[in-house]
C-alpha positions in Angstrom: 6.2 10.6 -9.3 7.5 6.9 -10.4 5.3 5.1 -12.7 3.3 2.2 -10.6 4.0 -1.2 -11.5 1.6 -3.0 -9.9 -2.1 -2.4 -8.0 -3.4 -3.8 -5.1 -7.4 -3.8 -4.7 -8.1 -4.3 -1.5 -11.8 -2.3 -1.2 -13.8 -4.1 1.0 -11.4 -6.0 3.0 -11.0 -5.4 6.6 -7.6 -5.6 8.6 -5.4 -7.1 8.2 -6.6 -8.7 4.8 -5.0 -4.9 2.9 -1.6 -5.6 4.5 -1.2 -9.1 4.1 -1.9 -8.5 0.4 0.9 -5.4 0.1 3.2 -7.7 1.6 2.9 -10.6 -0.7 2.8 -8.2 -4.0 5.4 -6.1 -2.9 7.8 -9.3 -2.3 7.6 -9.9 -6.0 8.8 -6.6 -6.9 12.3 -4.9 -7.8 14.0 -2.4 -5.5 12.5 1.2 -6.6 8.9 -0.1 -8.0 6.1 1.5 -6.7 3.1 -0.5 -5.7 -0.2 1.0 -5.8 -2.9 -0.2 -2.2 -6.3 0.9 -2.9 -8.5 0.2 0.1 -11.5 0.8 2.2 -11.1 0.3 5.8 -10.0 3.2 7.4 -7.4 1.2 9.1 -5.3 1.0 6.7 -4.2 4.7 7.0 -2.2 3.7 10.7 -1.1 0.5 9.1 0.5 1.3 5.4 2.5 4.1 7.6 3.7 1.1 10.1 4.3 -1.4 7.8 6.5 0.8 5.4 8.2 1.9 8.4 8.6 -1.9 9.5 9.9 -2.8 6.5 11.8 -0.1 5.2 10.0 1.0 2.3 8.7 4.3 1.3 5.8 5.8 1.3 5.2 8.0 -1.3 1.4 9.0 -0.8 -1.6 8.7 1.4 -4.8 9.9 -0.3 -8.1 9.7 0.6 -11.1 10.2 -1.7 -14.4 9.6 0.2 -14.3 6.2 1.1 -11.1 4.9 -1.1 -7.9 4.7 0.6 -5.3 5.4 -1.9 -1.3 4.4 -1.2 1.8 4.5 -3.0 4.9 2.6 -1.9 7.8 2.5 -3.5 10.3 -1.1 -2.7 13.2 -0.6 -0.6 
């Protein structure tokens, strides 16, 4: 697994607050970093898959761990 080079903490922000927040910190990334999402709306499962699939980065991991949401996604 790549090291992460940057967190996003998105607990206790509701759609699309968690996506709008990956977008903007994964913009100032390098092709190949991976960006750490942590969130808590369960939403965000549905909609880290679409937006990497939208914007043709990678998904790495989808974990849950009770209520944490927990994504990595590397830049295309």
């Amino acid at each position: 697994m790549s090291e992460i080079a940057a967190t996003v903490d998105a607990s206790g922000l509701n759609c699309p607050l968690p996506i709008l927040r990956t977008r903007k910190a994964i913009k100032d990334m390098q092709a190949g970093e991976v960006l750490e999402v942590v969130s808590t709306d369960p939403g965000s499962v549905k909609d880290m898959a679409s937006f990497c699939e939208q914007t043709g980065n990678t998904l790495l991991a989808s974990n849950e761990s009770g209520e944490r949401y927990v994504f990595l996604i590397r830049k295309a």
